[in-house]
C-alpha positions, 0 to 999 in steps of 0.5 A, a space after each residue: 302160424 308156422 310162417 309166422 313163426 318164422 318171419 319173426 324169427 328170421 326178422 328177429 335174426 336180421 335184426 341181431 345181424 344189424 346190430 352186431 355188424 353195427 358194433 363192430 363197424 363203431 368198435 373199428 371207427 372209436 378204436 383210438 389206435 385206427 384213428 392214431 393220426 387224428 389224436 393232438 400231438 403230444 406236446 415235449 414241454 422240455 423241448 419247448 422250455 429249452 427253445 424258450 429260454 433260448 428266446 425262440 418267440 414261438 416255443 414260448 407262445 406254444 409253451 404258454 398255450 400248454 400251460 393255460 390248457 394244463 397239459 402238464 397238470 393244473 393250469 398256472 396262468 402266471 407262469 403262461 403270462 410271462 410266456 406270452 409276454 417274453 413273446 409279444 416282446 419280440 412280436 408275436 401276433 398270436 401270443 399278444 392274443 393269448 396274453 390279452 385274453 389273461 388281462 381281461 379274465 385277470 388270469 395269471 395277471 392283474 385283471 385289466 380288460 383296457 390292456 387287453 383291448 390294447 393288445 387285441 388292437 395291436 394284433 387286429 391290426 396285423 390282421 389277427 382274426 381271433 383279436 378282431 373277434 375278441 376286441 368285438 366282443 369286448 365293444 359290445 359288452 364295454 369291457 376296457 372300451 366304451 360300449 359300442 355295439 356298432 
């Protein structure tokens, strides 16, 4: 009975060993200061407001991404629209497809899912994979096209 006794004990001992040496291995592995450098960068909405304004095509687009997200707040799909426009207008691929997701949600702009297949085009045609993927699911759904699901 007393080796019994024991077993479990030591069983018992093993067991809280385990789970001790457990949550100090995830306490290390979820300590957001050990894992720093795979956290999202912050984004300096000032910087990318200043370098927009300028004209710079991609400070725009990344602007409007960290408007649509809400990183400063609430999400203002409008003034994201706008962004991405100023960007398409000098040809950004990426954001042709930012903007034509807002027209065929009909966030920030008039719903108009024909506008957004045309940008979706626009961008697949210089090989955007997300536009390709997206102007798929608008064919198969027949949203601003004909419904194809070939």
């Amino acid at each position: 009975m007393k080796t019994a006794l024991k077993i479990i004990a030591l069983m018992v001992a093993a067991g809280i060993a385990v789970v001790v040496a457990w949550n100090v291995r995830d306490a290390s592995v979820n300590d957001p200061a050990a894992n720093a450098e795979s956290v999202a960068p912050v984004v300096d909405l000032a910087a990318l407001k200043a370098k927009a304004e300028a004209g710079d095509s991609e400070a725009a687009y990344q602007l409007a991404k960290a408007i649509v997200k809400g990183d400063n707040g609430l999400p203002d799909y409008a003034a994201a629209a706008k962004l991405f426009q100023m960007a398409v207008d000098k040809g950004h691929i990426a954001a042709m497809v930012g903007l034509a997701e807002l027209y065929t949600l009909g966030q920030g702009v008039t719903n108009n899912p024909a506008e957004g297949v045309r940008l979706y085009v626009a961008a697949a045609q210089q090989g955007n994979i997300k536009a390709i993927y997206s102007l798929a699911g608008l064919y198969e759904e027949g949203r601003g096209v004909k419904k194809d699901q070939t």
